[in-house]
C-alpha positions in Angstrom: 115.9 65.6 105.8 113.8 68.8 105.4 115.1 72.2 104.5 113.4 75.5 104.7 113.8 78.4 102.7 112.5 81.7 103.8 113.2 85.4 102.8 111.2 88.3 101.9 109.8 88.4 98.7 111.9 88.6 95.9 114.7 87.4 97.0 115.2 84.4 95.0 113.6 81.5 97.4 111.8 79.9 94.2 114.7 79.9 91.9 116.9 78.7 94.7 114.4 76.0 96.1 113.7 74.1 92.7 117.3 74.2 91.6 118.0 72.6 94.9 115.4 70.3 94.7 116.6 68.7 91.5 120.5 68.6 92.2 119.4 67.1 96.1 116.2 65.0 94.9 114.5 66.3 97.0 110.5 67.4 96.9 110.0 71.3 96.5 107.2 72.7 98.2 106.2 76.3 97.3 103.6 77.5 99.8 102.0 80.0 98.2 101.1 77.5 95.2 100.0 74.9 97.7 97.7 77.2 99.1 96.5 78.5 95.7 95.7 75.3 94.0 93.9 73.7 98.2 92.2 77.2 98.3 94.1 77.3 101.9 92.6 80.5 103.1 90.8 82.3 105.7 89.6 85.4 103.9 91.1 88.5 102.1 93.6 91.3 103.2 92.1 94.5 101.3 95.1 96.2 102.1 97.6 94.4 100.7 94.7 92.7 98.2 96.1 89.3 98.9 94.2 86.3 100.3 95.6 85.5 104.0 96.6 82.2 104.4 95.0 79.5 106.9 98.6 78.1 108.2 96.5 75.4 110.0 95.3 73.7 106.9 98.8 74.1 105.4 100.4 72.7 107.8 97.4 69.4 107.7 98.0 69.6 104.3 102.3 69.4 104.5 102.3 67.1 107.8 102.5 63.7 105.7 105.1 65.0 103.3 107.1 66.1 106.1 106.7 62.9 107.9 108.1 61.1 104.9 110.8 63.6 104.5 113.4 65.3 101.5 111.4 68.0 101.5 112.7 71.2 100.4 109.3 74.5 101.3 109.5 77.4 100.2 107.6 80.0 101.9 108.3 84.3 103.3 107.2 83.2 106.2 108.5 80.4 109.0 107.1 81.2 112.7 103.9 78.7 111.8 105.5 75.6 110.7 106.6 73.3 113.8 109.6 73.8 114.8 110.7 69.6 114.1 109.6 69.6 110.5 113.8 71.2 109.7 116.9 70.1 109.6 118.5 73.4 107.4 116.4 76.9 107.1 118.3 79.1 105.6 117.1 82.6 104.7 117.8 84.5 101.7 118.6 88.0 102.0 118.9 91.0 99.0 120.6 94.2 99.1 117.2 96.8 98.9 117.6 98.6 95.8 118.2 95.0 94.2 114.9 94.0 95.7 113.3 96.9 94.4 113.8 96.6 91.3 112.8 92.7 91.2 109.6 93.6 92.8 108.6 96.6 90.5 109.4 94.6 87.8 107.2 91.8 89.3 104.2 94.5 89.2 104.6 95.6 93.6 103.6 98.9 93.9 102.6 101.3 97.0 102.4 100.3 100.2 103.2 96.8 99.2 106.3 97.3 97.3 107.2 99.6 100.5 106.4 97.1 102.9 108.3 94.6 101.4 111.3 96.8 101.3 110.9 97.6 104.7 110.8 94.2 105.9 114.2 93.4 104.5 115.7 96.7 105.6 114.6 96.0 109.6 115.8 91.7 108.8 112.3 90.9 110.1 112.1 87.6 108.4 115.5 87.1 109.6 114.7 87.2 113.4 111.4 85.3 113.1 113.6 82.1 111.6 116.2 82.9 114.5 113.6 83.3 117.1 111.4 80.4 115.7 114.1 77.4 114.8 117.8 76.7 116.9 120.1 79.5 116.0 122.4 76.7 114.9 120.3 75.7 111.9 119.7 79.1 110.8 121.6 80.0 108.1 121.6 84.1 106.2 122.5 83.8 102.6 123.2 86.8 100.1 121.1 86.7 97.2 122.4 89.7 94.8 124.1 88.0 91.6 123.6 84.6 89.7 127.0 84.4 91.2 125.4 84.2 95.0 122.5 81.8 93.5 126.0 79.5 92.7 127.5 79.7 95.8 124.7 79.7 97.9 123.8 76.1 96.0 126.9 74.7 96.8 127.1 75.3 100.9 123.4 74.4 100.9 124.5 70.8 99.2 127.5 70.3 101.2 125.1 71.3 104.4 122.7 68.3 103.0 125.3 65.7 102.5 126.6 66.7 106.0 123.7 66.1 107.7 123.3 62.9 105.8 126.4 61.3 106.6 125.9 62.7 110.4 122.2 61.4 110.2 122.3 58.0 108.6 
């Protein structure tokens, strides 16, 4: 099985995906350090100062993982990966002035910091995972509290074993 977890940034993917990953033994997969450590990019965004990513050799790089499966990625975005690598993508979402504060605290400031805000306010993320995977295996999440983080472990585990037991 492979799950994907998507959200804007902020939102809790990371802490979500790699507790997940060790109570499902699965593999996490965070994106934007796979991309780091290959040097998977195709130049530099001077706006938002960020490299942009070259989702072609990320998804060369993931396609053998994938194959093999129990795979948990971890990435904001989701319209690039095909469509048969999931089984679960579930996307985190935040309440904004939550989010804020996370990413001021994480150093976002500006246009980026608005942007990001932005992006959860209009659920953009949101529609590309419901316009990009079946609307069946899309799943919304809160992610405010330590509480939600809980919660939100628990469906996604029972999801897993679900689709286990249906799948095996």
């Amino acid at each position: 099985s492979a799950v994907l977890s998507s959200g804007t940034p902020g939102v809790g993917k990371t802490t979500l995906g790699k507790e997940l990953a060790s109570r499902a033994g699965l593999v996490y997969v965070n994106v934007g350090d796979l991309a780091k450590e290959g040097e998977l990019y195709e130049g530099f965004d001077e706006e938002y100062e960020c490299p942009i990513l070259d989702e072609d050799r990320v998804i060369d790089e993931l396609e053998d993982k994938m194959n093999e499966g129990g795979v948990i990625i971890d990435y904001h975005g989701c319209d690039f990966f095909p469509e048969r690598w999931f089984h679960i993508v579930f996307v985190l979402r935040t309440e904004n002035s939550v989010l804020y504060d996370r990413l001021e605290s994480r150093g976002y400031k500006g246009k980026k910091l608005q942007d990001n805000i932005q992006c959860e306010i209009f659920q953009t993320l949101y529609e590309e995972a419901m316009s990009s995977y079946r609307e069946e295996i899309v799943h919304q999440l809160p992610s405010n509290t330590p509480e939600d983080l809980e919660r939100n472990l628990d469906q996604i585990m029972q999801w897993i074993e679900q689709w286990m037991k249906d799948n095996n």
